[in-house]
C-alpha positions, 0 to 999 in steps of 0.5 A: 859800541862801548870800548871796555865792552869790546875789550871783554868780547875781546878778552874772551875770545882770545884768552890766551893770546897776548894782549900786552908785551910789555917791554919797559917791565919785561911782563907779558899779559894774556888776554885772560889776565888783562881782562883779570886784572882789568876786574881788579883794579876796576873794583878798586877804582869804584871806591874812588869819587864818582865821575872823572879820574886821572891818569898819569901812568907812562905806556905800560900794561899797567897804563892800558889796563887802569884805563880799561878799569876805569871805564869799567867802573864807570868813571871816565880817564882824564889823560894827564900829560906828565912829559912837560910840566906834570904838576901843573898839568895834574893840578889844572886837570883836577881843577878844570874837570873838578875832581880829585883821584888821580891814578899815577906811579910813584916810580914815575913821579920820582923819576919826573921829579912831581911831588906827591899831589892832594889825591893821588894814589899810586898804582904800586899801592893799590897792586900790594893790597889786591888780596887773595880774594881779590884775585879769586873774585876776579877769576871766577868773573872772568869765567862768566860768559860775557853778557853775565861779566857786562852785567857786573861792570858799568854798562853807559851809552855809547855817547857817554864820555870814554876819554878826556884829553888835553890840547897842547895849549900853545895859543891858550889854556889847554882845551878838555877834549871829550871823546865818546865811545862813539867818537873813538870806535867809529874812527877805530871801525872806519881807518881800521878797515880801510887799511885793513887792520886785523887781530892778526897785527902786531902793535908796536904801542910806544907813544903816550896814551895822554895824547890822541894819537896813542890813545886811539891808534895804539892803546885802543885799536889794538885791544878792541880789534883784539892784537897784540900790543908792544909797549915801550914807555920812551918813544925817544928812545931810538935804539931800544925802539929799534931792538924792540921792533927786530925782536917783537916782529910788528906788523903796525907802527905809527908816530911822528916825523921827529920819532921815525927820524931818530928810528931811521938814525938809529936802525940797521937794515932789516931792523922794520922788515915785518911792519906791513903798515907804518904811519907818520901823523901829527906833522907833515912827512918830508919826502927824504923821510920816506925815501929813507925808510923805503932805501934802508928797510924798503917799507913804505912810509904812510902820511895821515892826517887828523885831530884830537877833536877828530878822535883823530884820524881824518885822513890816510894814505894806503898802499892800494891808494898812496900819493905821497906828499898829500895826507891820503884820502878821507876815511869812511865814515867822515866828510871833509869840506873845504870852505874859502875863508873869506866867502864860507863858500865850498872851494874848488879842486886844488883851492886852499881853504878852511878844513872843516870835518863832520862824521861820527867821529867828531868830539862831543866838544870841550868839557865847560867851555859852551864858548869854544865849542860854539866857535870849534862847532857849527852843525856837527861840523868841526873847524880843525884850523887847518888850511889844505885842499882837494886834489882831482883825485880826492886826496886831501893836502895839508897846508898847514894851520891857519896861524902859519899862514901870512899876509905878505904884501896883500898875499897869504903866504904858507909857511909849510909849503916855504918849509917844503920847498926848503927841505928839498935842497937841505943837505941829508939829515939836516931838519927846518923850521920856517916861522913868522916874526913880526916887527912894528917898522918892517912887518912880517918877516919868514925866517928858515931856522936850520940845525946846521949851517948850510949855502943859503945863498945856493938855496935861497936861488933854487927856491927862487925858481918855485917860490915869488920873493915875498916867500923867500926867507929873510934870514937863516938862522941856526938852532941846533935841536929844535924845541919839541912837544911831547906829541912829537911835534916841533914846538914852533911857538918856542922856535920863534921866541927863541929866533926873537931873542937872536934877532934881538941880540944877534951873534954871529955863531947863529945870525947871518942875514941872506 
């Protein structure tokens, strides 16, 4: 199935439904019109080099519309992310994938403050020379049934690449992820009906399209299921996002743990009563989270699991099957194994292992880099680097990345599950960070970085009743807003530069040792 195709099926069938309410700009956009204007910029596009194009428009209408003519014109959108560092992001795209155009906002660029770049061109400029004719030309396309309008767009395979997104780069240069048509409507198809997503939903879309998460879960799914999509381009807006929710009426939302705090924060009751499904990805989902959102809005909030490789989702929880804690049961259409680390043999219930995913979602692999997709693939099989473990039931849980496990004393000791235990007995609202820091005379060494002050030794004593002292953090340490990605994800590498430098020159405000 190719996405821009669906998107025309789609577009005609519900013509003068919604498509896009767009909350940054105040637009509302049919389906008619999408597929209109979709047309337009679509032939536009085609007057651009051949192959790949860059993105780097916030979530708007305007953002889900050049992605859908990209394909349209069979070039392929290379997802720039413009949050951290957009000029640097923009370049190393253009030299990584070896193209030119990028399609951006001047608007944005001002407000990021990114200097206009050799190959960009500006969305507000390619709208002022759409003519008259542009416009009747595309209308009387639209028209057309939809196998005369496949005729006049790119028609491709469904192998072909529809997406290119890049890994955060925290360990390494970023990654070029390369999503096909296939990867990216197998995993729409199959989380889709599993929690039994319609055309009759309502999408709030606020996270970014340069991520995985947006990109499939809030532009994609809603324009090839055939939705109505909210869009709002700051996710970190907390209040708007919560008035936006209370006027527009969303039946579905997703987002991060960081995300949905500040929206909980933030929210008078009732403002989330319509969302009959909320899920919480990228991060893992603290239990006084969930109970939050059920006290104050009394909607139940869904943990999944997944991967930009993954297209991403490998795992969710539903309301008919729901454990909290875990990251629900593996969708239809994917295969997980969990495999030790040591032997390569398959583990067994309730053994932590390697995460290993295979299914028709699964990347086509990093665009030139033959060397790290061997490594990241074996046999269809993808190494996420995750740890995590089967239940008796089939629920997956997560037990965090490979690299937040530490040998302690000839132990493997899980940073998440110290964080999860700590959590428990943190006062309401306050937010932890376990990292590893690791010294030449002492070794490893955990350390609980906390937004406030709190009774570590009351806590460290609780812990002690579920934990062996070599899990124990060593240090408390305060930060009080913790470094984030622009996924939503708490930036743990910057945490542990950040508890470095204080242990290397403690203060008394932030350093206390347990």
């Amino acid at each position: 199935m190719l996405l821009h195709q669906q998107f025309v099926r789609m577009a005609k069938k519900n013509a003068k439904k919604f498509a896009i309410i767009d909350k940054t700009t105040d637009k509302k956009v049919t389906y008619s019109k999408a597929l209109i204007g979709s047309l337009i910029l679509s032939s536009k596009f085609k007057k651009y080099d051949a192959g790949f194009i860059g993105i780097m428009i916030p979530t708007s209408a305007g953002c889900a519309l050049a992605t859908v003519a990209a394909l349209m014109s069979g070039r392929i959108p290379v997802m720039i992310n413009y949050s951290t560092g957009a000029e640097v992001n923009a370049k190393y795209a253009q030299s990584k994938c070896k193209f030119k155009t990028i399609i951006t906002s001047r608007a944005l660029l001002e407000k990021i403050k990114c200097p206009v770049l050799d190959g960009m061109i500006m969305i507000e400029d390619i709208m002022t020379s759409v003519s008259t004719g542009d416009k009747l030309t595309a209308a009387a396309k639209s028209l057309l049934p939809v196998s005369l309008i496949f005729s006049c767009i790119h028609k491709g395979d469904e192998n072909d690449t529809a997406a290119i997104l890049f890994t955060s780069g925290s360990e390494k240069d970023p990654k070029a992820v390369q999503l096909t048509h296939r990867n990216i409507a197998s995993n729409i198809e199959n989380f889709g009906d599993y929690v039994n997503i319609s055309d009759k939903d309502v999408l709030l879309a606020n996270l970014v399209f340069f991520h995985v998460f947006g990109l499939t879960v809030n532009l994609w799914v809603a324009l090839y299921k055939g939705m109505t999509m909210v869009t709002y381009a700051n996710p970190l807006d907390f209040q708007t996002v919560c008035n936006i929710a209370r006027e527009e009426k969303p039946t579905i939302m997703v987002g991060t743990p960081s995300f949905f705090w500040g929206y909980l924060h933030k929210s008078e009751p009732g403002d989330f009563k319509t969302l009959r499904i909320m899920v919480s990805g990228a991060d893992k989902c603290p239990d006084a989270l969930r109970e939050g959102y059920m006290n104050k809005h009394g909607v139940t909030l869904l943990e999944g699991y997944g991967a930009t490789e993954t297209s991403p989702v490998i795992s969710v929880n539903s309301h008919e099957f729901n454990r909290p804690g875990s990251t629900g049961r593996v969708i239809p259409g994917v295969k997980v194994r969990v495999e030790n680390f040591e032997t390569g043999e398959e583990c067994k219930v309730r053994e932590v292992g390697k995460v290993l995913v295979k299914g028709d979602s699964v990347m086509k692999g990093y665009y030139d880099d033959p060397e790290l997709t061997a490594e990241a693939l074996a046999d269809g099989w993808y190494n996420t680097g995750d740890m995590g473990y089967m239940d008796e039931d089939n629920y997956l849980w997560h037990a965090g990345r490979f690299k937040r496990f530490v040998k302690i004393g000839g132990e493997m000791v899980s940073l998440v599950k110290v964080e999860n235990t700590l959590e428990k007995y943190l006062p309401m609202g306050v937010s932890c960070c376990v990292v590893d820091v690791t010294d030449e005379l002492r070794g490893s060494s955990i350390i609980a970085t906390v937004t406030i002050e709190v009774n570590k030794a009351e806590i460290l004593r609780k812990m002690g009743d579920e934990l062996p002292n070599i899990a124990l953090p060593k240090h408390f340490i305060v930060i009080r807003e913790f470094p984030m990605m622009s996924s939503g994800k708490i930036d743990f590498r910057s945490v542990t530069k950040i508890v470095q430098e204080i242990l290397t020159n403690p203060e008394k405000e932030y350093f206390e040792e347990t």
